[in-house]
C-alpha positions in Angstrom: 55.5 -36.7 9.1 55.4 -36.4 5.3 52.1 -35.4 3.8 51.1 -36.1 0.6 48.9 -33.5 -1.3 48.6 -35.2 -4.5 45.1 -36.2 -4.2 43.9 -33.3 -3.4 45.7 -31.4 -5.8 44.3 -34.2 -8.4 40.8 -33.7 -7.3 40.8 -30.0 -8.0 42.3 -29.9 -11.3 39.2 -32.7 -12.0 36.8 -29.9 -10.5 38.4 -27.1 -13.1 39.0 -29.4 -15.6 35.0 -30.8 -15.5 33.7 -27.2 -14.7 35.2 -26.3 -18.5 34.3 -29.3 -19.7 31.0 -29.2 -19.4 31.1 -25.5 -20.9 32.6 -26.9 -23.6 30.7 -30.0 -24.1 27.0 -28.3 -23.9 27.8 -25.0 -25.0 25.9 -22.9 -22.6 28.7 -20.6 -22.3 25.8 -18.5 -23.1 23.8 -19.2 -20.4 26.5 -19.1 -18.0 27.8 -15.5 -18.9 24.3 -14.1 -18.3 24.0 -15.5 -15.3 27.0 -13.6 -14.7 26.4 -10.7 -15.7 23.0 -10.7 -13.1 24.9 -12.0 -10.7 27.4 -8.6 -11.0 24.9 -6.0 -10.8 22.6 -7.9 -7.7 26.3 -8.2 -6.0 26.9 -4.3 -6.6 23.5 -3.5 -5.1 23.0 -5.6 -2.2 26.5 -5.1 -0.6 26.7 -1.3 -1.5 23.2 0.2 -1.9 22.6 0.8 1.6 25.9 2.5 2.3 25.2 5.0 -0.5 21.6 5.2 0.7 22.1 5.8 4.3 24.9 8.4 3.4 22.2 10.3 0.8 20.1 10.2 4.3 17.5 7.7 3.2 16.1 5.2 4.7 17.0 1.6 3.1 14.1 -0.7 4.9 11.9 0.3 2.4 13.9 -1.4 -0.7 14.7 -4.7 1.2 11.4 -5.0 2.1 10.1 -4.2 -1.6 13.0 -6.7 -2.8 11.5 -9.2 -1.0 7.9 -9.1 -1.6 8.0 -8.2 -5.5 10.8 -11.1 -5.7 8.6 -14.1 -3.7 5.5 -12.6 -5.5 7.3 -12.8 -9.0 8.5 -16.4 -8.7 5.6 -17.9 -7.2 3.0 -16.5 -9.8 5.0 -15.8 -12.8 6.4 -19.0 -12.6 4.5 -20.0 -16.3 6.2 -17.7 -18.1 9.3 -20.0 -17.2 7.4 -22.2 -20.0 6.8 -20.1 -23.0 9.1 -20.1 -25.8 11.9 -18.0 -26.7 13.1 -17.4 -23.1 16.6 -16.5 -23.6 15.9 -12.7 -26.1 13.3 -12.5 -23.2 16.3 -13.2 -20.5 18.3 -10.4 -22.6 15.4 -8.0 -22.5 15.4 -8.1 -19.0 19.2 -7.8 -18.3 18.9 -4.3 -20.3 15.9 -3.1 -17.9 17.6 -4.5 -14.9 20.9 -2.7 -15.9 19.2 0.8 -16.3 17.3 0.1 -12.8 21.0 0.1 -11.4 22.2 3.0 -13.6 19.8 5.4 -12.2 20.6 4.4 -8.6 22.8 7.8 -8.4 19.4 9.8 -9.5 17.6 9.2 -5.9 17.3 11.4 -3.6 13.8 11.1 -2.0 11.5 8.2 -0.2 9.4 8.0 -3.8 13.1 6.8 -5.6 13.3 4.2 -3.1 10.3 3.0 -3.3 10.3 2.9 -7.1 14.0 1.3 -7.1 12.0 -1.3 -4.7 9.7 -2.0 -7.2 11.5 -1.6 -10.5 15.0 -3.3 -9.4 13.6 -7.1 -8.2 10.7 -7.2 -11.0 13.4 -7.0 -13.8 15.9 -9.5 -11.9 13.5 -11.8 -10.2 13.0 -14.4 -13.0 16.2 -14.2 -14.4 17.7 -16.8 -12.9 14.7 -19.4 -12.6 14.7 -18.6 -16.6 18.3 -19.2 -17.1 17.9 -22.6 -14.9 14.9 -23.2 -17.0 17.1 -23.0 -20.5 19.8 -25.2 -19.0 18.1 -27.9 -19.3 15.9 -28.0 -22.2 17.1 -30.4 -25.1 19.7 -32.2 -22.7 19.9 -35.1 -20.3 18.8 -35.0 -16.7 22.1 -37.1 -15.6 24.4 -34.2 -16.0 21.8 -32.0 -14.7 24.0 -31.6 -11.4 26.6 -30.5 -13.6 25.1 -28.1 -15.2 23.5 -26.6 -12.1 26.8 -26.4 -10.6 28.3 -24.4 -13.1 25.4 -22.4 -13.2 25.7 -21.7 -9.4 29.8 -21.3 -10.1 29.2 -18.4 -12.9 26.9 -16.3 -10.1 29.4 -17.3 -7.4 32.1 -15.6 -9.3 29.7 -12.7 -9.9 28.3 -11.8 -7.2 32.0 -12.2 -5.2 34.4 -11.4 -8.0 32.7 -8.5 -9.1 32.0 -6.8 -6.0 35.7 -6.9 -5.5 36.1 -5.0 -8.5 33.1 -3.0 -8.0 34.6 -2.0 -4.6 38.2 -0.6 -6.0 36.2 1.8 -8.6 33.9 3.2 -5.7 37.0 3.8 -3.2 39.1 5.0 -6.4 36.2 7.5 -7.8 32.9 7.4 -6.2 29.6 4.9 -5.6 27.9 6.6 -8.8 30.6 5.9 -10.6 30.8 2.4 -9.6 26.5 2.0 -10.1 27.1 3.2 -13.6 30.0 1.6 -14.6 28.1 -1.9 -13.3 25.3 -0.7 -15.4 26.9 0.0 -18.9 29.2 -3.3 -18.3 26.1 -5.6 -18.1 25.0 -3.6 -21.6 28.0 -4.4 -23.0 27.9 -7.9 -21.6 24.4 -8.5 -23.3 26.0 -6.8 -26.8 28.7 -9.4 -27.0 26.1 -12.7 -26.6 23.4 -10.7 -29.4 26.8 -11.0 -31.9 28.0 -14.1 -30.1 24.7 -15.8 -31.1 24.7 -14.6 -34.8 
């Protein structure tokens, strides 16, 4: 029995096609890369943080469980800050800080560096995203809002999954603090190229 692919095949290039369309149309390539860039370094730390922890000998329970509250506490009563004005320099600001939380991941080695990086890590990530969600819709219509959502989901899809890939090959290739640092200095660069971007 013959099958024919054709409309599936036709369906996907309509995903891809509307995915960069939409990029395209709104310009929030932006907003998108950003979202990227956080999506990178929270990949590289949830999926390799407690390896490199447990193997320093240090207990991990303490950051998941100081992710979690600062990150809940964060959203539900910082959530008007989501409102002021010139969010995205603010969104910038905070990719910086949350790129040097992840750069001095190599530099702990007792309970007190957990607990910091417990502290330090989710407070400069946890509005990020609501942020970015926040400027994706301001100045444009709710019917593509589903749209734009989706790519926004896509961009940390791609990553959290892409990245940690890549992040992967360059701590079996050299070492984890070479892979916490390299994730660090790629988001700086990352937030370099939307500051001349934007001008």
């Amino acid at each position: 029995m013959n099958l024919d692919e054709s409309p599936s095949d036709s369906k996907v290039q309509i995903k891809v096609s509307s995915f960069f369309k939409i990029i395209r149309d709104e310009k929030i390539f932006d907003i998108l890369f950003a979202n990227f860039l956080v999506a990178s370094g929270f990949g590289v730390v949830m999926n390799f943080v407690s390896l490199y922890l447990v193997g320093k000998g240090l207990s991990v329970g303490y950051f998941f469980a100081g992710y979690a509250i600062i990150v809940s506490l964060s959203r539900i009563f910082l959530s008007s800050y989501i409102r002021q004005s010139n969010l995205f320099p603010k969104v910038l600001l905070m990719l910086l800080l949350f790129s040097l939380t992840i750069f001095f991941i190599p530099a702990i080695n007792s309970l007190i560096g957990v607990m910091a990086f417990s502290i330090l890590f989710p407070a400069t990530y946890s509005l990020i995203y609501p942020i970015l969600s926040s400027i994706l819709m301001i100045g444009r219509d709710h019917s593509i809002s589903g749209r734009l959502f989706g790519a926004l989901n896509a961009s940390f899809s791609i990553g959290v999954n892409l990245m940690t890939l890549f992040y992967g090959l360059i701590a079996d290739l050299y070492s984890f603090e070479s892979m916490f640092r390299f994730a660090s200095l790629l988001i700086i660069a990352g937030v370099v190229l939307i500051l001349i971007q934007r001008r």
